[in-house]
Structures are given as C-alpha cells and as structure tokens.
C-alpha positions in Angstrom: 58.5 -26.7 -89.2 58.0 -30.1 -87.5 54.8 -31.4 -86.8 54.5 -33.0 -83.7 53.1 -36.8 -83.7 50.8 -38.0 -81.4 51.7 -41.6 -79.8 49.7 -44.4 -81.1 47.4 -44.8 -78.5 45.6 -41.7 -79.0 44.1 -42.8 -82.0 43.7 -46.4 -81.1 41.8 -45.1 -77.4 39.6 -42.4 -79.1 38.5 -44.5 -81.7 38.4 -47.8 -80.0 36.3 -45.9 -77.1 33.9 -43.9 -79.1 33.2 -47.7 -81.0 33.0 -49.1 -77.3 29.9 -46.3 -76.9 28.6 -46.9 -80.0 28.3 -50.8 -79.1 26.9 -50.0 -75.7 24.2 -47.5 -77.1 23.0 -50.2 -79.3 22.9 -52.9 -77.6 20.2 -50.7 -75.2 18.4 -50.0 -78.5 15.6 -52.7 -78.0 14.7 -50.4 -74.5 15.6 -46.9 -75.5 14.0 -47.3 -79.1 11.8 -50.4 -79.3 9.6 -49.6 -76.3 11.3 -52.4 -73.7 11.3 -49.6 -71.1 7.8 -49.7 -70.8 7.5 -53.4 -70.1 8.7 -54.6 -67.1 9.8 -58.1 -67.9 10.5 -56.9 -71.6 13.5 -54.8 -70.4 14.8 -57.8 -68.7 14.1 -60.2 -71.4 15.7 -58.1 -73.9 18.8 -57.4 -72.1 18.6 -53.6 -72.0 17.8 -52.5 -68.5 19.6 -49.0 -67.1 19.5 -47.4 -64.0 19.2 -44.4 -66.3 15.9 -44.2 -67.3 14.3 -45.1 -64.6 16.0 -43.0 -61.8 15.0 -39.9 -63.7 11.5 -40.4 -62.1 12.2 -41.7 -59.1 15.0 -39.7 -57.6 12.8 -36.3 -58.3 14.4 -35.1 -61.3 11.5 -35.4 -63.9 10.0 -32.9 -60.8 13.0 -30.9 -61.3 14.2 -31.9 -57.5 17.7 -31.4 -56.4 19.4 -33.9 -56.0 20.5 -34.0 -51.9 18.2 -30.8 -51.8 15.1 -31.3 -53.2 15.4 -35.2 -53.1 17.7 -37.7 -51.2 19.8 -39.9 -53.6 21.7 -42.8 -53.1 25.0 -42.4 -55.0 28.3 -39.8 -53.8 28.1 -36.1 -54.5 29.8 -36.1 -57.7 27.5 -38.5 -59.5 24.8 -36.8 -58.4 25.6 -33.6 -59.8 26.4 -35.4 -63.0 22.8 -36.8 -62.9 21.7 -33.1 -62.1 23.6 -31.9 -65.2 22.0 -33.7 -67.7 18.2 -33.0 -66.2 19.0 -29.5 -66.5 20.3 -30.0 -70.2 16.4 -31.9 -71.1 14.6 -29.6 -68.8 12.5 -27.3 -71.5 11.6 -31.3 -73.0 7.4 -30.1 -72.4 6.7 -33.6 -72.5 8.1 -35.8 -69.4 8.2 -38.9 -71.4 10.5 -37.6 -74.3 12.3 -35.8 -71.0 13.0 -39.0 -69.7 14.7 -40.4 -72.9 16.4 -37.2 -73.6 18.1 -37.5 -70.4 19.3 -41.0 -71.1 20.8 -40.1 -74.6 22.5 -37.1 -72.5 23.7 -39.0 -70.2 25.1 -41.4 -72.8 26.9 -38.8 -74.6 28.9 -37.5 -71.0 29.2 -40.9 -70.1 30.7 -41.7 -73.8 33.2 -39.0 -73.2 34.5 -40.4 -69.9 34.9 -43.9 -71.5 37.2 -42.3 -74.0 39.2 -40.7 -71.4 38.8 -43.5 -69.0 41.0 -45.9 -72.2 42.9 -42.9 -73.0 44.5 -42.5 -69.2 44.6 -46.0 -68.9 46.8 -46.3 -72.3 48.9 -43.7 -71.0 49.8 -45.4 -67.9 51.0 -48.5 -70.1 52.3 -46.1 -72.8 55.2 -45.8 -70.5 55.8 -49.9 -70.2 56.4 -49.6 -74.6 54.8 -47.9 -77.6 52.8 -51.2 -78.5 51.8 -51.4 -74.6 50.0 -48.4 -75.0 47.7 -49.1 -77.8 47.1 -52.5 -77.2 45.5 -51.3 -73.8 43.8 -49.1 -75.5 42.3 -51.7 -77.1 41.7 -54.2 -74.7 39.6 -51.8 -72.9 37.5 -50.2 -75.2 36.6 -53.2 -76.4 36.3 -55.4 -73.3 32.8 -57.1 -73.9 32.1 -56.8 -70.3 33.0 -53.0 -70.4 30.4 -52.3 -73.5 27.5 -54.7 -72.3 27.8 -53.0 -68.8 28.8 -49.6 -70.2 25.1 -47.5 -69.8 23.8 -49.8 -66.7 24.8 -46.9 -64.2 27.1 -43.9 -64.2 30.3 -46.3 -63.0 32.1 -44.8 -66.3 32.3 -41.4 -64.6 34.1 -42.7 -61.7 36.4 -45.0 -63.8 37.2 -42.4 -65.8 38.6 -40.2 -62.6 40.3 -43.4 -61.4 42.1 -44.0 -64.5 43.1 -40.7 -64.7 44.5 -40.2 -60.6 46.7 -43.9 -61.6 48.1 -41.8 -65.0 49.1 -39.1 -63.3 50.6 -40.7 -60.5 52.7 -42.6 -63.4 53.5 -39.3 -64.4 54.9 -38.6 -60.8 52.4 -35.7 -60.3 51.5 -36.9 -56.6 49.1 -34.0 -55.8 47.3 -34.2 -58.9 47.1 -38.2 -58.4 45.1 -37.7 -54.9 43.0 -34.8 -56.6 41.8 -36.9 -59.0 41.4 -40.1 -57.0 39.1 -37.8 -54.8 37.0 -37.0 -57.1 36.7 -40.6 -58.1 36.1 -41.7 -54.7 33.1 -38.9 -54.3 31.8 -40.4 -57.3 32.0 -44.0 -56.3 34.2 -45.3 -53.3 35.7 -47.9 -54.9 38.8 -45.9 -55.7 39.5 -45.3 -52.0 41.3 -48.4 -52.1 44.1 -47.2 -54.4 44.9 -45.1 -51.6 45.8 -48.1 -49.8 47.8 -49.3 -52.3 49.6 -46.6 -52.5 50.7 -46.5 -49.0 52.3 -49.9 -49.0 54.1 -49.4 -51.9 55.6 -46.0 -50.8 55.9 -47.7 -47.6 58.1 -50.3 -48.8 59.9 -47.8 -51.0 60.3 -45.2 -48.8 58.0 -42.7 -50.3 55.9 -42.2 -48.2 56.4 -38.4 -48.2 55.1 -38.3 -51.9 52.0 -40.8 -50.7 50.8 -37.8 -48.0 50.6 -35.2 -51.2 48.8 -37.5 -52.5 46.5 -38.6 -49.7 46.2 -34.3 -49.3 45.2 -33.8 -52.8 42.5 -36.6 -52.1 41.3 -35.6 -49.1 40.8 -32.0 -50.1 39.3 -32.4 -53.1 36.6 -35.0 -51.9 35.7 -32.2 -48.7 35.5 -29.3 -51.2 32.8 -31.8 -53.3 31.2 -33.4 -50.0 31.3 -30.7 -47.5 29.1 -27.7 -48.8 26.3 -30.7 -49.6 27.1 -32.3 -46.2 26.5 -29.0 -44.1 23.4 -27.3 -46.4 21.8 -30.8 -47.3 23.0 -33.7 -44.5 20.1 -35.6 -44.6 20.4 -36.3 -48.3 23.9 -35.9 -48.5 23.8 -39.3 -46.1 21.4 -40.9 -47.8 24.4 -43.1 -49.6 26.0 -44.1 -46.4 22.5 -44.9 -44.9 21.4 -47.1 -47.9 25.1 -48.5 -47.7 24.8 -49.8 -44.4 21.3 -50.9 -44.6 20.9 -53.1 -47.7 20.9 -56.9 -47.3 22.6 -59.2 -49.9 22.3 -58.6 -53.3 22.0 -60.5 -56.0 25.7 -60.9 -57.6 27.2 -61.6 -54.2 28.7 -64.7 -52.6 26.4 -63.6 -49.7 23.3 -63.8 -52.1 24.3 -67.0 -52.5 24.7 -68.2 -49.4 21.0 -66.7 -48.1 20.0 -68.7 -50.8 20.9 -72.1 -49.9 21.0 -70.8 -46.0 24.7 -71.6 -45.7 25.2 -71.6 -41.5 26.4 -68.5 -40.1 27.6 -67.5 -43.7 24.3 -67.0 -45.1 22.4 -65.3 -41.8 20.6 -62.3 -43.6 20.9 -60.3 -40.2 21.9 -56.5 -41.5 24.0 -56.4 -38.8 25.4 -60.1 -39.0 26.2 -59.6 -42.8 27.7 -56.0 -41.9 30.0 -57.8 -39.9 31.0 -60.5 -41.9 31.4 -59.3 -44.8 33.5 -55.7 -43.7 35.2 -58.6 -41.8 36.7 -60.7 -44.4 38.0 -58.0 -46.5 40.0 -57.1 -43.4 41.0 -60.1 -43.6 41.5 -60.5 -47.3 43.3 -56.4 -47.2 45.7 -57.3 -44.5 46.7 -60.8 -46.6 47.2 -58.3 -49.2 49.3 -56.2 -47.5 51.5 -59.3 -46.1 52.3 -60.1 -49.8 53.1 -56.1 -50.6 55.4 -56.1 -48.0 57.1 -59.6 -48.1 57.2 -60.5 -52.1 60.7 -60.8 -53.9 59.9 -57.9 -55.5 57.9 -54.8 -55.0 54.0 -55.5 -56.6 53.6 -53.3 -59.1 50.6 -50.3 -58.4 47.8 -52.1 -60.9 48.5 -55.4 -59.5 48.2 -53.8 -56.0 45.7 -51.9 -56.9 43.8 -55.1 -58.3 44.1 -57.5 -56.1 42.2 -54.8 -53.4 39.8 -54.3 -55.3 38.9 -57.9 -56.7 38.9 -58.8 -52.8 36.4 -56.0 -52.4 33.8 -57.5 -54.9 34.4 -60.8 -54.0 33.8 -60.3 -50.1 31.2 -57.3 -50.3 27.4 -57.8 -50.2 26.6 -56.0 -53.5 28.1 -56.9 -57.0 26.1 -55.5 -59.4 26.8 -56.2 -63.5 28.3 -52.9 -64.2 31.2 -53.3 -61.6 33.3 -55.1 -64.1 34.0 -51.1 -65.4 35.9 -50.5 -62.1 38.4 -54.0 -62.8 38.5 -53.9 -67.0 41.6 -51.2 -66.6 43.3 -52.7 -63.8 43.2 -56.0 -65.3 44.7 -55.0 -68.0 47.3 -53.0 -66.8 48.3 -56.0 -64.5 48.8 -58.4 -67.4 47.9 -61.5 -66.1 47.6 -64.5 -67.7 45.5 -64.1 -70.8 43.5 -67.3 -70.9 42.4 -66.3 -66.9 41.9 -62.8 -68.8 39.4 -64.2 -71.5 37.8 -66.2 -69.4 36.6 -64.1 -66.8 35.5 -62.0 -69.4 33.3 -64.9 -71.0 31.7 -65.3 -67.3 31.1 -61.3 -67.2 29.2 -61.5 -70.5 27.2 -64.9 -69.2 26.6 -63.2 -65.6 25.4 -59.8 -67.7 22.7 -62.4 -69.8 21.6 -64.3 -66.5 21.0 -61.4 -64.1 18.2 -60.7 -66.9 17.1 -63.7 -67.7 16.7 -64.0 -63.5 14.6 -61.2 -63.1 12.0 -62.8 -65.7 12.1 -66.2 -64.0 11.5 -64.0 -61.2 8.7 -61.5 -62.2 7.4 -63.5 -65.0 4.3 -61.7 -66.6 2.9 -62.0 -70.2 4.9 -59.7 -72.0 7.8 -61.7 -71.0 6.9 -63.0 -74.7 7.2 -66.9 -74.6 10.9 -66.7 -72.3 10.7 -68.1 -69.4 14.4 -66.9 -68.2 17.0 -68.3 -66.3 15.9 -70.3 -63.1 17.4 -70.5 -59.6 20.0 -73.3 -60.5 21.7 -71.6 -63.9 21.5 -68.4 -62.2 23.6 -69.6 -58.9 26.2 -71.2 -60.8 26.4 -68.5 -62.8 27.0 -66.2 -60.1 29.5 -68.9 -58.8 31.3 -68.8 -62.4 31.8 -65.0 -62.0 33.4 -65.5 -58.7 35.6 -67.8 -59.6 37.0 -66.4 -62.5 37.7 -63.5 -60.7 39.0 -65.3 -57.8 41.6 -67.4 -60.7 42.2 -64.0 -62.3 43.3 -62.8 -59.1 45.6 -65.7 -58.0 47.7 -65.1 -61.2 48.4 -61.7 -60.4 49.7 -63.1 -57.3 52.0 -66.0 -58.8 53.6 -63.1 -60.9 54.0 -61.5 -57.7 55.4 -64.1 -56.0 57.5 -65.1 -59.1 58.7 -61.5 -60.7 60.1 -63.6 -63.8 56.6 -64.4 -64.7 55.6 -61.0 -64.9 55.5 -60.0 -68.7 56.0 -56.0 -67.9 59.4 -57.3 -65.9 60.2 -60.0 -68.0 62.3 -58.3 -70.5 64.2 -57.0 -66.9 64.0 -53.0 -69.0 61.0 -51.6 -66.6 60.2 -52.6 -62.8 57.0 -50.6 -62.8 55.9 -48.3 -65.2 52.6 -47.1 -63.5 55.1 -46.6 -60.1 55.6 -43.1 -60.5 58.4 -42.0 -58.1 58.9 -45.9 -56.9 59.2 -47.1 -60.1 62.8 -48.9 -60.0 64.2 -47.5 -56.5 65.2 -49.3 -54.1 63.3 -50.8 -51.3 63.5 -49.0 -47.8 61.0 -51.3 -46.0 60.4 -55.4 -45.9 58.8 -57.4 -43.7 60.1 -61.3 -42.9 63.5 -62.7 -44.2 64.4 -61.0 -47.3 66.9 -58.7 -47.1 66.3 -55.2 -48.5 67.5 -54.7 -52.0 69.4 -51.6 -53.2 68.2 -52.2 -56.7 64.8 -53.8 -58.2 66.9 -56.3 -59.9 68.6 -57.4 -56.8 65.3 -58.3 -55.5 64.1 -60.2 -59.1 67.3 -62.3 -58.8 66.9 -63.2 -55.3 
C-alpha cells in the first residue's frame, strides 16, 4: 500500500509558521508577562504594545458587550466576531484583569493558526511555479521579521490568512471559491478588495472575464451574508468602521502625517475633507497608472505582481499606515519575486519603522516610568517614516521593470511557467491590449516581442 507524500512545503509552512508565532509571542513577553501593559510609556519603550489588550476594555467586551450590539467597534464584521469569540472563550475568568490576558493569549493561539494557514496558502500558490518555490515561500514568510514583530499588533493575520487563501484557490482555478474567500477577507479588513481589481484586468486582457464575475459573485455574496444581518439588526454599530474611516485625520505612518508635520502647502492641509480628497484622489490616480501598465505591458502582469503593486499604492497614498500592515504585503512580495536586495531592504526599514513608532510615542508621552529612554524624536522618527516609504516605493518599481521587461522576471525566466498564481489565464492567450502591441496568440509571443 502506498503512502502518500505530502509536498515539501507543508512541513516547511507549519513549522516555519508556528516558529513565526512563537517569535511574535515572545517578543510581547516584556507587556503580557513583565507588567509593561500597565505602564503607559513602558509598553512603548519596551516594544510590546497590542491593540489586543487594550481593546478588550474599551470596546465593551470585559462588560460582556456585543460587539455592533451591545457596543460600536471600529473594525469589519468578521473581525469582530473573531474578537467576540475569544471573550466568550475567557468569560467564566472571575477576575477582569486575568480576563483581559486570557483573551490576549486566545487571541494569539487563533491568530497563530491563521498565520500557519496564511504561509501554507501562500506556499501553495508558489508550489505550482516548482517544488523548491513552494517551500522557500514558506519560509520567507514565516519568517519575514516584519511579519513576526508585527504579527500580535492587531488581528491583520485573520484577514491575510483569507486573502492568501482566495489567491490559492484562484491558482487552483476554483473561481467561486476564490471570491468566497476574498469576501470574507474583505469583511475582515478591506484591503483585499483590491485583488478584485486585479483580477478584472487580467481576465480582461485574457478574456476571462466570465470566470472573474464567479468570482466577483462568490465575493459579493459571502461579504452580504457576513455584513447584512449586522447591517439591518445593528446599523449604527455596524457603520461605525465606515464612520471612523472617513473621519480620522492623518496618522502617524503616512506620507500625509508627514506632510502636516512640516505643513507641506496644499499637501499637508489637515482638513478631513481636504485629505479625504487628496488622498482617495491619488490612488485613483496611482490605480488607473496601474491599470495602463496591466493592459499595455509586453506581457500579461502576473496576479501577485498585480495584486502588489495595488496594494503598495494603497499604503503609500492612504492616510493611515499603521506597523502591522506589512502582514497584508509580506505574501504578495514574495510571491512577486522582486529583486531580493529591494526585498531585504524594505524589510530592514519595516523592522526600524516597528522600533521608532515606539520609541515616538515615548518622546511623545514621556513620563517617569519611561525608565531613563528618552525615545526617538521628531527628526529620526520622520525620516524613518520616509525610509519605509521609500523602500516600498523601490520595492514597487522593480515589480514593474520585471513587468515591463518579462525576461527579468525570475518565475518567467526559465520561459516553463507564465503565471502560476493565474488560474484559468495562466499561459492563454491575450484577448484584450491597449496601445501598439499587437495581441499575442501565445505568452511567449508576447515575451519575445
């Protein structure tokens, strides 16, 4: 009787991700064991802050409030119920204090199983590129210092998780169960909203476009089943995230925080309306440049390159960045395979941007039990923050030379695969171009023109 193997990169993701969480849990020890979380500037000065804790207490669920319900909160559906799930797990805890850390290390543990699926579906997209492809995503991942700094910060795992798994299965050309999943993600955080956009160029340009409506179906339908029975029973919490969305000013982490700061004309007006404006503006802007390239490169962009290049114009151009949005690129990064010195570098500004953020806040809010650290001061901070963006912004622009230059492109390099993560466009032929080039009848047609 044969026994049957599993590929490489099940074993690589599951251990790789469960030592990811493991790294992440400790390195929140100094707050969730040593007592930071009950000094303000100590949680800051020790690196350990969460929205976890915190949010227990003030979003009603130490009061055993519903979220939407019984409390308004400002996240999507999904991660609210996620937050819901683990204050009913602590909720015979007698003593709120021990309540409050038991739902952190709950929260941990679901969050811990979404990074492992989050690597696993990831590796299985690239699985299909080459055996060694699929670990060694795995890998890069799980162990993406950026990833584990950031990884207990906010529930952003729960949402890459879902993401990761809509891009697998659209690999696996399972369109329906692609948008389901993406919908989820996107009621969870709706930052994967903009694979859907991706998806509609490419399918555009390949002439898929029937397999992109499944998709967009699946989506829509699961996000309404989520959304909708919250949204009718509970509407003023349930908008509560689209409210707090379209009211916050600049945060820090944006180029907009930046330019408030040094009162940059007309770019840094702090005007909730101007900066609305602006910045929904330029991703326009950014989005339609983006769908230019889709539709006039040599070559079809392949889905994570798509898919990243939307979403690093996103953070670049919106008014909140905050550390733990480096989850939502670590997978899509990796599965565009750019350049890795822009690769390493970015990640060395994630892990300096992830120090100063905290090191801010106690120049900022500097009290005695800040212990002798004075922090990180206006200057160090700001070109921080500009390191960050720019590293991004260079990440970025090689994804786009391999773009524009197909032979660059290590996945097509070896001219076996066009896209793996393409699903049912992955080596067809192109149905739809904009500008000079003609149309190609094969992949390879286009890569030699």
């Amino acid at each position: 009787m044969m026994r049957y193997r599993y590929p490489a990169f099940v074993g690589a993701g599951v251990a790789a991700g469960a030592l990811a969480a493991l790294l992440g849990y400790a390195q929140k020890l100094p707050c969730s064991s040593g007592g930071a979380w009950n000094s303000f500037t100590g949680q800051f000065r020790d690196a350990c802050y969460t929205d976890i804790y915190p949010l227990y207490y003030t979003e009603g669920l130490s009061a055993g409030k519903v979220p939407y319900y019984g409390h308004p909160v400002e996240y999507p559906v999904l991660m609210g119920w996620m937050m819901e799930a683990a204050a009913w797990a602590v909720h015979s805890v007698a003593d709120v204090a021990a309540r409050g850390k038991d739902f952190y290390d709950v929260t941990v543990l679901l969050l811990a199983v979404c990074l492992i699926v989050g690597v696993l579906a990831t590796a299985a997209t690239a699985y299909r590129e080459s055996d060694d492809a699929g670990w060694k995503t795995a890998l890069l991942v799980a162990l993406s210092p950026g990833l584990i700094l950031s990884a207990f910060v906010n529930w952003d795992l729960f949402a890459m998780a879902l993401a990761a798994g809509g891009l697998a299965a659209w690999a696996a050309r399972r369109p329906w169960l692609a948008g389901v999943l993406l919908g989820l993600a996107v009621a969870t955080k709706f930052y994967p909203l903009l694979f859907f956009g991706a998806l509609f160029l490419l399918c555009l340009r390949a002439g898929k476009l029937r397999e992109f409506w499944k998709a967009f179906a699946g989506g829509l339908i699961a996000w309404l089943v989520i959304n909708l029975p919250v949204a009718l029973t509970a509407t003023s919490g349930w908008a509560e995230f689209y409210a707090f969305s379209r009211d916050r000013g600049a945060d820090w982490g944006s180029v907009w925080f930046l330019f408030e700061h040094y009162n940059v004309p007309f770019l840094g007006n702090p005007a909730i309306g101007h900066l609305n404006a602006i910045s929904t503006g330029s991703f326009l802007v950014a989005a339609a440049a983006i769908a230019v390239l889709a539709l006039t490169a040599p070559r079809r962009p392949r889905l994570p390159q798509l898919c990243f290049l939307l979403l690093a114009a996103f953070l670049i151009l919106n008014k909140v960045w905050s550390p733990q949005y480096v989850i939502w690129l670590v997978p899509l990064a990796v599965l565009s395979r750019p350049r890795i010195w822009a690769y390493v570098l970015w990640q060395l500004a994630e892990v300096a941007y992830f120090l100063g953020i905290w090191g801010y806040f106690v120049f900022l809010y500097r009290t005695p039990d800040a212990g002798g650290y004075a922090g990180i001061s206006n200057g160090w901070y700001f070109v921080i923050l500009a390191a960050r963006l720019v590293t991004v912004a260079v990440l970025a622009a090689t994804v786009v030379q391999d773009i524009l230059q197909p032979e660059r492109d290590r996945v097509r390099a070896s001219t076996v695969h066009d896209d793996p993560a393409g699903g049912v466009f992955d080596g067809v032929p192109d149905r739809f171009t904009l500008g000079w080039r003609r149309v190609a009848h094969r992949p390879a047609d286009a890569a030699a023109s």
